[in-house]
C-alpha positions as CSV (number, residue, x, y, z in Angstrom):
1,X,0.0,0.0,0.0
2,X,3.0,2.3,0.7
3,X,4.2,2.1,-2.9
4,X,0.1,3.5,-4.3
5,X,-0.3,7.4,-4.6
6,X,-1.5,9.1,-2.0
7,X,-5.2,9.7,-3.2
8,X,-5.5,6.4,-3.8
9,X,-3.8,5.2,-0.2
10,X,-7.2,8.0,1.5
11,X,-9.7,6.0,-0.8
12,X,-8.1,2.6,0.7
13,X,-8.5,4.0,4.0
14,X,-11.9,5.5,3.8
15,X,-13.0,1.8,3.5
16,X,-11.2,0.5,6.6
17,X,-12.7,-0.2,9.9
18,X,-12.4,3.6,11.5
19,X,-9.9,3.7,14.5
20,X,-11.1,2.7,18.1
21,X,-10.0,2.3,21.7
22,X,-11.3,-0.2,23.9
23,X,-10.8,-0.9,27.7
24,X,-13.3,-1.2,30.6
25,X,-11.2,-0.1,33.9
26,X,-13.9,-1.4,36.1
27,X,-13.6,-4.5,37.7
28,X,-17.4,-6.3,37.6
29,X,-18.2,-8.9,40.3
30,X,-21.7,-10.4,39.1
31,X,-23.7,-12.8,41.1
32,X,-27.2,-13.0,43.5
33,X,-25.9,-12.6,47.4
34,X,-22.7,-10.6,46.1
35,X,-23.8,-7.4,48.3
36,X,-22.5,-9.1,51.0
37,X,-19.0,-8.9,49.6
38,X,-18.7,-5.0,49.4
39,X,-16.9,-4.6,52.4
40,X,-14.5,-7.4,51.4
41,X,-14.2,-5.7,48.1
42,X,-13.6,-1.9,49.9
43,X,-10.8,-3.3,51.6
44,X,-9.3,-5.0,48.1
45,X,-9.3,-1.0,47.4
46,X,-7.2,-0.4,50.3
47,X,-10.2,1.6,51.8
48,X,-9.8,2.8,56.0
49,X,-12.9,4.6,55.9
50,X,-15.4,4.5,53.4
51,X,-18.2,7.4,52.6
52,X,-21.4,5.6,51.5
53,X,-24.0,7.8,48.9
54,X,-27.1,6.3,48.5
55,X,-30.5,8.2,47.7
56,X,-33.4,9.7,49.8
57,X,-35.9,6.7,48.8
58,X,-36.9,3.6,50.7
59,X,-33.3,2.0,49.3
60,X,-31.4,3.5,52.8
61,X,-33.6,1.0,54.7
62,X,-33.4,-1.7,52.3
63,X,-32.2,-5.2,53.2
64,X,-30.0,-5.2,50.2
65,X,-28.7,-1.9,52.1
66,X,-28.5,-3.3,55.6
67,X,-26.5,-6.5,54.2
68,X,-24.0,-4.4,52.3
69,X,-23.1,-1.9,55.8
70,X,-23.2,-5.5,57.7
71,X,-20.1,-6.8,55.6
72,X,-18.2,-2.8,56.1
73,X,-18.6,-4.0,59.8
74,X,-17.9,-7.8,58.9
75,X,-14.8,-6.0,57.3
76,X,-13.7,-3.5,60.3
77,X,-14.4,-1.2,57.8
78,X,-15.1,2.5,59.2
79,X,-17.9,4.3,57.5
80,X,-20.0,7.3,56.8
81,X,-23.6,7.6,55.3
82,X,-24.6,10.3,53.8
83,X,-28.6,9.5,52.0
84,X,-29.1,13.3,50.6
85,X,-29.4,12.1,46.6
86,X,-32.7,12.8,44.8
87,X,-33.2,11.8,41.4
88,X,-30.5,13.4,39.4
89,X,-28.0,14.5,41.9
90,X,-28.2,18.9,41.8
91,X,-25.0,21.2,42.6
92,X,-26.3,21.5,46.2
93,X,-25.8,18.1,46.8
94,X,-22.6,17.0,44.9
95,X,-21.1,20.1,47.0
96,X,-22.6,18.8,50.0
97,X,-20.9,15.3,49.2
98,X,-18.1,16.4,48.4
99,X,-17.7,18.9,52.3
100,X,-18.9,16.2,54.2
101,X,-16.7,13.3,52.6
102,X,-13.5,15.7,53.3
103,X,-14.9,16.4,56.9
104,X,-14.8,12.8,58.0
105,X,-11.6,11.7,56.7
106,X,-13.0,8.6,53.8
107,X,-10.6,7.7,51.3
108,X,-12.9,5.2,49.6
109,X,-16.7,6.5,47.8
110,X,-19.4,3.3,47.4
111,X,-22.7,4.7,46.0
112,X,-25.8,2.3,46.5
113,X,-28.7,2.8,44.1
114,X,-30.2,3.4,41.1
115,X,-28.1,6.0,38.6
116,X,-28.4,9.1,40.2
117,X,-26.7,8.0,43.6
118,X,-24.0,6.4,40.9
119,X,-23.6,9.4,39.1
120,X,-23.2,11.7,42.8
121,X,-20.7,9.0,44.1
122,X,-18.3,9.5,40.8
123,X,-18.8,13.3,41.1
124,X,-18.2,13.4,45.3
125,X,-14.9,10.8,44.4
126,X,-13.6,13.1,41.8
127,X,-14.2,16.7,43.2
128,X,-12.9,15.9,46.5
129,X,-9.6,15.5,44.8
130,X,-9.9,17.8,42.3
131,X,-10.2,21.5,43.8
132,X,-12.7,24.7,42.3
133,X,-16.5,24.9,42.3
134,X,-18.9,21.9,40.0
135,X,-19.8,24.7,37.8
136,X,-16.3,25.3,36.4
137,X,-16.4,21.9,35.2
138,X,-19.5,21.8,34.0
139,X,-18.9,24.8,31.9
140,X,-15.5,23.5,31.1
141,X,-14.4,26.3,32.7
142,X,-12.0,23.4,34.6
143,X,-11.0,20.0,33.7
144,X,-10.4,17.2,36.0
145,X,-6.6,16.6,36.8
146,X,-6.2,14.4,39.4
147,X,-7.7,10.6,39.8
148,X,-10.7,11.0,42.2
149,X,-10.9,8.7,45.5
150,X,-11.3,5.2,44.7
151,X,-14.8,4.5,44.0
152,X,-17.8,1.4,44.3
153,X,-20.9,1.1,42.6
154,X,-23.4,-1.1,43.5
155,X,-26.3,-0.8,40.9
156,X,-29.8,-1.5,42.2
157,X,-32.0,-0.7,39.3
158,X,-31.0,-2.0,35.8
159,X,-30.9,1.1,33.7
160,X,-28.5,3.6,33.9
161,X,-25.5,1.5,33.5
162,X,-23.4,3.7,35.5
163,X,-21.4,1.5,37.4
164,X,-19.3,1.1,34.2
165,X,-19.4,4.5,32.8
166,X,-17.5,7.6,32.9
167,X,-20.1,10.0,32.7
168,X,-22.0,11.4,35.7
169,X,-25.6,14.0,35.1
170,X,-26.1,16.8,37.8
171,X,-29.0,19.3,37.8
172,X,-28.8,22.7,37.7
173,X,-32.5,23.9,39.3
174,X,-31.7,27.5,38.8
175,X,-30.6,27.2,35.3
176,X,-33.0,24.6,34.6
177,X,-30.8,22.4,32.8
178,X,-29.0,18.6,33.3
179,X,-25.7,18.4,32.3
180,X,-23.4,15.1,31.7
181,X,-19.8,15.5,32.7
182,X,-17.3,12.2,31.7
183,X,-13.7,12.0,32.5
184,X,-11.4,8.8,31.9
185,X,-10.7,8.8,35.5
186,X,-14.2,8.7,36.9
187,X,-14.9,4.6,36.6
188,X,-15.7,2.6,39.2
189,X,-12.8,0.8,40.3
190,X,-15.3,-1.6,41.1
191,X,-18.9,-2.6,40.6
192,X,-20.7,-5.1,42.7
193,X,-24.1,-6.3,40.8
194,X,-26.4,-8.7,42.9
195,X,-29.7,-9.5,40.9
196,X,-31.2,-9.7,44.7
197,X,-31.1,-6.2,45.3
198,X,-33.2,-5.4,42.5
199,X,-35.9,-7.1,43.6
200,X,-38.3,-4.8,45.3
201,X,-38.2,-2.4,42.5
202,X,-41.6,-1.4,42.1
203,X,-43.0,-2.6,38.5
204,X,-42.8,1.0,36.9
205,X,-39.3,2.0,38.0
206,X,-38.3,-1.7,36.5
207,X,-40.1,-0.8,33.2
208,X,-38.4,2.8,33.0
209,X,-34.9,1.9,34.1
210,X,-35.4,-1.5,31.7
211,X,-36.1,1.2,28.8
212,X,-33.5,3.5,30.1
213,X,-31.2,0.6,29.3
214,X,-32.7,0.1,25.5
215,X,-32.3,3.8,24.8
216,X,-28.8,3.5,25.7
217,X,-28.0,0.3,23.6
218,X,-30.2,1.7,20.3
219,X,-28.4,4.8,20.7
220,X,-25.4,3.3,21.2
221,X,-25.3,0.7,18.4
222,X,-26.9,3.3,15.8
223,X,-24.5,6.3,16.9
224,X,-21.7,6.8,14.2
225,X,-19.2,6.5,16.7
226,X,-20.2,2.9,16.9
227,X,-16.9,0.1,16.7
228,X,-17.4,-3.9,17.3
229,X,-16.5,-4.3,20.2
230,X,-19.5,-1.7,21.4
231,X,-22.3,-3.4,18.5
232,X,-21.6,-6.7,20.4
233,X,-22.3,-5.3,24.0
234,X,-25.4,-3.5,22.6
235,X,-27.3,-6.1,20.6
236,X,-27.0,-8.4,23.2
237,X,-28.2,-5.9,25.6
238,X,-31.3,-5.4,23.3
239,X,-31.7,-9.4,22.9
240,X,-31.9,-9.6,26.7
241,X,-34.1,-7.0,27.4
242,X,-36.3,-7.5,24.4
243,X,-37.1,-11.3,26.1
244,X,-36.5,-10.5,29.8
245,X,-38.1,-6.8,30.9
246,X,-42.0,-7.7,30.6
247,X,-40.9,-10.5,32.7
248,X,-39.2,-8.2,35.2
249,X,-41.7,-5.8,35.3
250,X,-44.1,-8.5,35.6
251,X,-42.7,-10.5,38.2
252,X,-40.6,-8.9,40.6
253,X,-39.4,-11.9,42.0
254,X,-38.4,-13.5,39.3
255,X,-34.6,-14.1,39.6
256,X,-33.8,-15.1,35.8
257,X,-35.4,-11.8,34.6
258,X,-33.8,-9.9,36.8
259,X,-30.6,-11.3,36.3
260,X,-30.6,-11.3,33.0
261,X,-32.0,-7.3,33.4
262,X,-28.7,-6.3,35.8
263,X,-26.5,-8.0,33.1
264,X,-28.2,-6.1,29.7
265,X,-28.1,-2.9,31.7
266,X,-24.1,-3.4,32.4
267,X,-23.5,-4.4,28.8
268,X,-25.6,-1.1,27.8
269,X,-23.3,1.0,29.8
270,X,-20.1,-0.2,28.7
271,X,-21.8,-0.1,24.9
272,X,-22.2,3.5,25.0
273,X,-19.2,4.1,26.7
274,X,-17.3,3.1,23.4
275,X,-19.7,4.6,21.0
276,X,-22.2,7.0,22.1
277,X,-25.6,8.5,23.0
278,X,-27.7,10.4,20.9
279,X,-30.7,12.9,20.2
280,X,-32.9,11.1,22.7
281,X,-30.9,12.1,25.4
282,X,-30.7,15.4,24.3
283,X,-34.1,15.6,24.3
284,X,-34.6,14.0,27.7
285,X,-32.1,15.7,29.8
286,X,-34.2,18.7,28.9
287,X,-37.5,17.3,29.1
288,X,-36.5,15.8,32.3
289,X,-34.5,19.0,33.8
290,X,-37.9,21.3,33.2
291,X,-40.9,18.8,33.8
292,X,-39.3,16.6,36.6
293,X,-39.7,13.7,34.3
294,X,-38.1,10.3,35.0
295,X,-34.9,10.1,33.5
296,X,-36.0,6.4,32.3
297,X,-39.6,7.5,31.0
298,X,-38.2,10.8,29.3
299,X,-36.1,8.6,27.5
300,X,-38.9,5.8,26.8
301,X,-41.2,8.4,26.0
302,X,-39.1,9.7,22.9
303,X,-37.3,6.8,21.7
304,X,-39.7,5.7,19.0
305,X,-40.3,9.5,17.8
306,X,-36.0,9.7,17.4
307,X,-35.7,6.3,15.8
308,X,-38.3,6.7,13.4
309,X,-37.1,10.3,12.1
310,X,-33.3,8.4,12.6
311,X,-34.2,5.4,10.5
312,X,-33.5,7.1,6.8
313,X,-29.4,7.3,7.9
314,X,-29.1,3.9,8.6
315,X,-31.5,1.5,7.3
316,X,-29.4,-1.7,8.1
317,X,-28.9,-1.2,11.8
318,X,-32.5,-0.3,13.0
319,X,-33.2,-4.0,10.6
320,X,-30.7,-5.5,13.3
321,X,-32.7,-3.7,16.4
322,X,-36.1,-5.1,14.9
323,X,-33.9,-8.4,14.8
324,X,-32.5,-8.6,18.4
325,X,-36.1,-7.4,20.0
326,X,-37.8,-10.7,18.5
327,X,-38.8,-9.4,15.6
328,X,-39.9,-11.4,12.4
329,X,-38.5,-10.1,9.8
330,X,-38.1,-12.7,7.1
331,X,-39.1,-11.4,3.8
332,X,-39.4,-7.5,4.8
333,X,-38.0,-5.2,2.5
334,X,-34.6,-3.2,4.3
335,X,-37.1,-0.4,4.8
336,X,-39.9,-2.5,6.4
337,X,-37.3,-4.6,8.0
338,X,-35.8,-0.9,9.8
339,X,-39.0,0.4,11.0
340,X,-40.0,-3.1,12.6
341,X,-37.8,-1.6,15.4
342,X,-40.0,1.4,15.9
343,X,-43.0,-1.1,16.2
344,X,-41.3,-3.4,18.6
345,X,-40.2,-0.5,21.1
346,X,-43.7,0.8,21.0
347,X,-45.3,-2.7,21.2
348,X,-42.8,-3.0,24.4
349,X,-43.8,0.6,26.1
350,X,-47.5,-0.3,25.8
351,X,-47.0,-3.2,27.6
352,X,-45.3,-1.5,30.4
353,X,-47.8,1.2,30.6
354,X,-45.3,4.2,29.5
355,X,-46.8,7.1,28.7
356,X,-47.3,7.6,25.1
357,X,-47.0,11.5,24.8
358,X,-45.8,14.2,26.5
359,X,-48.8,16.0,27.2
360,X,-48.9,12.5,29.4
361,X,-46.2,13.9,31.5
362,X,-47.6,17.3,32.0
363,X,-45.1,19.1,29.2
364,X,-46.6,22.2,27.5
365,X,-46.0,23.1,23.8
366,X,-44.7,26.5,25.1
367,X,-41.7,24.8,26.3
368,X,-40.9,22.8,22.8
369,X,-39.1,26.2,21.1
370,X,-36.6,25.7,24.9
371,X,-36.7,21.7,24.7
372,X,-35.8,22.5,21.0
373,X,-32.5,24.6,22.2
374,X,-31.2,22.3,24.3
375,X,-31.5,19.0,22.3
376,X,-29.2,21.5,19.6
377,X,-26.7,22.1,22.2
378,X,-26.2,18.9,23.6
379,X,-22.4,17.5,23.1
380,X,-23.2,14.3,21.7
381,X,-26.4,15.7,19.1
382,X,-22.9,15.1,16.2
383,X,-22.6,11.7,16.8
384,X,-26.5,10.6,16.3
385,X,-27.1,8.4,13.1
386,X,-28.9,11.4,11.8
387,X,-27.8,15.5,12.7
388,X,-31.0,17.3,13.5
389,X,-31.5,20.5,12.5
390,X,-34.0,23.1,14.7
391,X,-36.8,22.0,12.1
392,X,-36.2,17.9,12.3
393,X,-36.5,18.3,16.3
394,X,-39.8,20.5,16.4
395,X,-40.8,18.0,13.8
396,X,-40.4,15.1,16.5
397,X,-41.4,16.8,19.4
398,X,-44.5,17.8,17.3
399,X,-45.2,13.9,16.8
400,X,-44.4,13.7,20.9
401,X,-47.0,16.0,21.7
402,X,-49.5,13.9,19.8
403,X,-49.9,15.9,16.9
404,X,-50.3,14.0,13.2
């Protein structure tokens, strides 16, 4: 190839796999009854005192929660709760974290919960190392230098995937906005997933996260940052869930589905991780920031409207969603065979009882034009199979709101 001209060596090239990197820093320990090996694990870190984050909900007097402070004490393991995370952690409270982890001397984070205590126990572990106020980094004002404290996650919703992810979302109330910060120095060092704590999810947080998870592995898989090593982690994610989240949400007992749930919502994180999100979360983050809607239903609730408009760029891979969600799709035309997909998700959120529209979630078309703004200026809007312009989102949100 050396020896060809150099016009013809770009044309070569242009056909080539593009470039990628690969590498999950988080070590994953995976199994029912493993909660009871977090203090074993802490201590594996090197931890002397650990600051616990979990949320304000009824997971702080879990037994999942109860076993997992058992085995710090099992472990003569020092630590420190602090249960001040709503959903999507704010300013207030990643500040908070951050004064009171300093104050009591931990050296070690573990977050218990769903995503948002996650996303505050990365934040707390990397600004208590790294000095200046959250909204320097948030307006890239500053950028992390230093690695954080070591940090834990154990995940007890299967959705947000964040106890393999870089990224972390905090709230701004007074700006009204939700804003995703990543840094290659924010994983886990370590996630413990135990299909046991999962278990009392209520049915509609199991069907939200469980969609929160899909919306990550569509996105994912159809982003054009997309490699193979990510398209493997995703379709399986959407096989799994596709066959296991009715069950879930069904049953709430039932151990298979759940399992299977913990593991497609892991596989979902690290898929995105190495490719990307997309429009859909551009339009939930705002969605979600201004109506105090579910990060999981804001997501469900546009995922159909995205992916159809989204289909045109890439007919082939929405033919492999329709595929991986059970879909029949012998003898369909590419075309039919792409929309399939839009079917099946819609087929799946009627059967959870998502809402349909946003008018079902209390939005008002005098906040599209804002919603509209937002979804333009969010970071990852480039990588989406398909680059909105202002007209392609009102166009969607139009179809959101119910309109023909």
């Amino acid at each position: 190839m050396q020896d060809l001209p150099e016009a013809d060596r770009i044309k070569i090239r242009r056909l080539a796999m593009q470039d990628f990197t690969f590498f999950l820093p988080t070590r994953v320990v995976f199994g029912c009854g493993k909660v009871r090996r977090v203090g074993e694990e802490c201590r594996r870190l090197g931890g002397k005192k650990a600051f616990v984050i979990t949320g304000t909900t009824a997971t702080a007097t879990s037994a999942g929660f109860a076993a997992m402070l058992e085995s710090m004490r099992e472990a003569d393991l020092p630590f420190e709760v602090y249960d001040r995370i709503e959903h999507d952690p704010t300013l207030e409270a990643i500040e908070a974290g951050r004064q009171a982890a300093l104050q009591c001397g931990a050296d070690l984070i573990v977050a218990y919960g769903g995503g948002s205590p996650m996303d505050a126990g990365k934040a707390v572990a990397m600004f208590a190392t790294n000095k200046g106020a959250v909204e320097e980094y948030l307006s890239v004002k500053k950028v992390f230098k230093l690695p954080g404290l070591p940090f834990l996650a154990i995940p007890t919703t299967a959705g947000s995937g964040s106890e393999v992810t870089a990224a972390m979302v905090i709230r701004d109330d007074e700006r009204k906005q939700k804003t995703g910060l990543s840094h290659p120095l924010a994983f886990a060092k370590t996630a413990v997933i135990d299909p046991e704590t999962h278990v009392s999810m209520p049915p509609a947080v199991t069907a939200a996260t469980g969609m929160d998870a899909l919306t990550h592995a569509i996105e994912a898989y159809t982003s054009k940052s997309h490699q193979p090593f990510s398209d493997a982690f995703c379709l399986q994610a959407i096989r799994l869930i596709g066959e296991n989240l009715r069950r879930a949400t069904g049953n709430g007992a039932d151990l298979a589905a759940r399992s299977r749930m913990a593991a497609a919502s892991t596989l979902a994180g690290v898929g995105f991780t190495f490719a990307s999100l997309g429009s859909v979360h551009g339009l939930a983050h705002a969605i979600g920031a201004r109506f105090e809607v579910p990060h999981g239903v804001a997501n469900a609730l546009m995922l159909p409207y995205v992916m159809e408009a989204s289909i045109i760029a890439d007919m082939p891979r929405f033919r492999d969603i329709a595929a991986a969600l059970g879909e029949n799709i012998s003898g369909l035309s590419l075309r039919d065979a792409a929309f399939a997909a839009v079917d099946a998700v819609n087929i799946l959120k009627a059967d959870l009882d998502i809402p349909r529209c946003l008018t079902d979630v209390g939005v008002r078309e005098r906040a599209l034009k804002d919603i509209t703004e937002d979804a333009l200026a969010y970071r990852l809007r480039p990588l989406a199979p398909r680059d909105f312009c202002r007209a392609d989102f009102q166009r969607i949100l139009n179809r959101a709101m119910g309109k023909p």
